[in-house]
C-alpha positions in Angstrom: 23.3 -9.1 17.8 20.4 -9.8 20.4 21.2 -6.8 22.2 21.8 -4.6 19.4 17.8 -5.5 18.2 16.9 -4.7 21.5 18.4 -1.5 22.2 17.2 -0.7 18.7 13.5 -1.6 19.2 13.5 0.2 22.6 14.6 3.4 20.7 11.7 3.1 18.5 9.0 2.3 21.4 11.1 5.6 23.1 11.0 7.5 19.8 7.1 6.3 19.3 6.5 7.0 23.0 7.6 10.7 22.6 5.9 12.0 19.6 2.5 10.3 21.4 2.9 13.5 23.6 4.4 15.8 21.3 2.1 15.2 18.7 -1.2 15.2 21.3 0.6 18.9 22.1 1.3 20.0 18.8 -2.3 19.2 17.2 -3.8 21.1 19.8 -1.9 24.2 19.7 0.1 24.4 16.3 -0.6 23.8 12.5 -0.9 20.5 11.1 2.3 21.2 9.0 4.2 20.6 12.4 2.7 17.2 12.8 3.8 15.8 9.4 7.0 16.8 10.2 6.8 14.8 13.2 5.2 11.7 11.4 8.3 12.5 8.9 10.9 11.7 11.8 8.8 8.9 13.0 8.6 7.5 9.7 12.7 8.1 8.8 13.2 6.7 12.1 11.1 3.4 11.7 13.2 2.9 8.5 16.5 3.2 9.4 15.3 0.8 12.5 14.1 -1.8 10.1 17.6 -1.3 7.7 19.8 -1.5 10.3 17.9 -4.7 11.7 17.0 -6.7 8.6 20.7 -7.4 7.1 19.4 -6.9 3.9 21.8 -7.7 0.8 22.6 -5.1 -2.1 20.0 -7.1 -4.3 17.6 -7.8 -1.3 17.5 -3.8 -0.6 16.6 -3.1 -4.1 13.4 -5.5 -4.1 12.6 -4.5 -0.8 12.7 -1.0 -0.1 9.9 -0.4 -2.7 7.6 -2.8 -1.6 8.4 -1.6 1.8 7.4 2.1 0.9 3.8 0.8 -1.0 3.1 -1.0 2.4 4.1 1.7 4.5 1.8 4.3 2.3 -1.0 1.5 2.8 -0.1 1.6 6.6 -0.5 5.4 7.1 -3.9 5.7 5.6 -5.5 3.2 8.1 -3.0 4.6 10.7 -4.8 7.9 9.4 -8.3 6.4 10.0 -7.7 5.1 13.3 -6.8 8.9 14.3 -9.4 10.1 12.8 -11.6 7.5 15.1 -10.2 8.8 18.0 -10.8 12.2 17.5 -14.2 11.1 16.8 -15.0 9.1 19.8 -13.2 11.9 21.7 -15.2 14.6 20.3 -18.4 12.6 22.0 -17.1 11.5 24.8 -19.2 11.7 27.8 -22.3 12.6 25.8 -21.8 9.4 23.3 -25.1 7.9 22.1 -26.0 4.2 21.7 -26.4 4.9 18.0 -22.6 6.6 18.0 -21.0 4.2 19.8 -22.4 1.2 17.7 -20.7 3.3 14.8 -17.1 3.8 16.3 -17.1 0.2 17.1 -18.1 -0.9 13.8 -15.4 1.3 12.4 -12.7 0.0 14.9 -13.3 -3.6 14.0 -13.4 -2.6 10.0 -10.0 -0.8 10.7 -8.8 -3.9 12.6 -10.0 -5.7 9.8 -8.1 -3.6 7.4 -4.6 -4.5 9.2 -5.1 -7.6 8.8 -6.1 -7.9 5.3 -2.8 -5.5 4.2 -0.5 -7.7 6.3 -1.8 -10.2 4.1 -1.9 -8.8 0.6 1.6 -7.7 1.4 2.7 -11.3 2.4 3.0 -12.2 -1.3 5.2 -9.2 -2.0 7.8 -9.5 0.5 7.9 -13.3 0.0 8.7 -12.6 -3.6 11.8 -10.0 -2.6 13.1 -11.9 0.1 14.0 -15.1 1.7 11.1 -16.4 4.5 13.2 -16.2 7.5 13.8 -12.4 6.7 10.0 -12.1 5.6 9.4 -13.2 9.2 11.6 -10.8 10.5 10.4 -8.0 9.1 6.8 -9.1 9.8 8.1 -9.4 13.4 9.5 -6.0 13.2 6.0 -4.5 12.4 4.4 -5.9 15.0 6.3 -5.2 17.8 5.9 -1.4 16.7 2.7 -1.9 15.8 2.0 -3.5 19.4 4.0 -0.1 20.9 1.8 2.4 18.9 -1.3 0.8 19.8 -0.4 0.6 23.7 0.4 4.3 22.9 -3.0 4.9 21.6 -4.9 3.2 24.1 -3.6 5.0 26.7 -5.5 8.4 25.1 -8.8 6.3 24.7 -10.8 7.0 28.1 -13.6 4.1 28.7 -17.2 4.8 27.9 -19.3 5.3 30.7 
């Protein structure tokens, strides 16, 4: 069962991994329409992952799923904010003022701010759906993509001279 989470995850991280660089390619030289349907795949992906992985029962999956969609919604705008950040910061990189760059990191810590504070208005919700050890599980499950996604977008984000 180990093994079978593991393979899983690395899947994901490989699946995360390759729309990093398809996605850099395709917002640079293709409408935005192909991008959603990459975050589409990314996000049908990440589910299934979790579904396979979670051994939900018939009556856990129908509590769950919906709360797992709100959070998921919740997710994607401050995923959407942090992309938008990076765009920012690499719009002005190179010329970036003392004034700009107090701005993007003020913005970065209130996004980092705002992960936090969803994990935990969600906490509540899954708690009331499922049993704590799978509540745990899933929470472990986020953040072992989460962790993979942010290595992924780190790696775009050149330091400031």
């Amino acid at each position: 069962m180990k093994r079978k989470v593991v393979s899983n995850l690395l899947a994901v991280a490989l699946i995360i991994t390759f729309v990093g660089f398809v996605g850099s390619a395709l917002a640079q030289d293709t409408p935005a329409d192909n991008m959603e349907i990459v975050k589409e795949k990314v996000r049908a992906d990440k589910k299934l992952f979790i579904a396979t992985n979670m051994a939900l029962t018939e009556s856990e999956a129908k509590a769950f799923w919906p709360v797992y969609e709100a959070y998921q919604a919740e997710l994607g705008k401050l995923r959407d904010r942090d992309s938008n950040l990076i765009d920012e910061f690499a719009g002005n990189f190179g010329t970036i003022s003392d004034d700009a760059a107090k701005k993007l990191l003020d913005d970065s810590l209130s996004i980092d701010s705002g992960y936090l504070k969803l994990r935990q208005s969600y906490l509540a919700k899954f708690r009331d759906v499922l049993p704590e050890t799978k509540v745990a599980r899933y929470y472990q499950f986020e953040n072992k993509i989460e962790a993979v996604l942010r290595y992924e977008q780190a790696k775009r984000i050149p330091l400031i001279q």
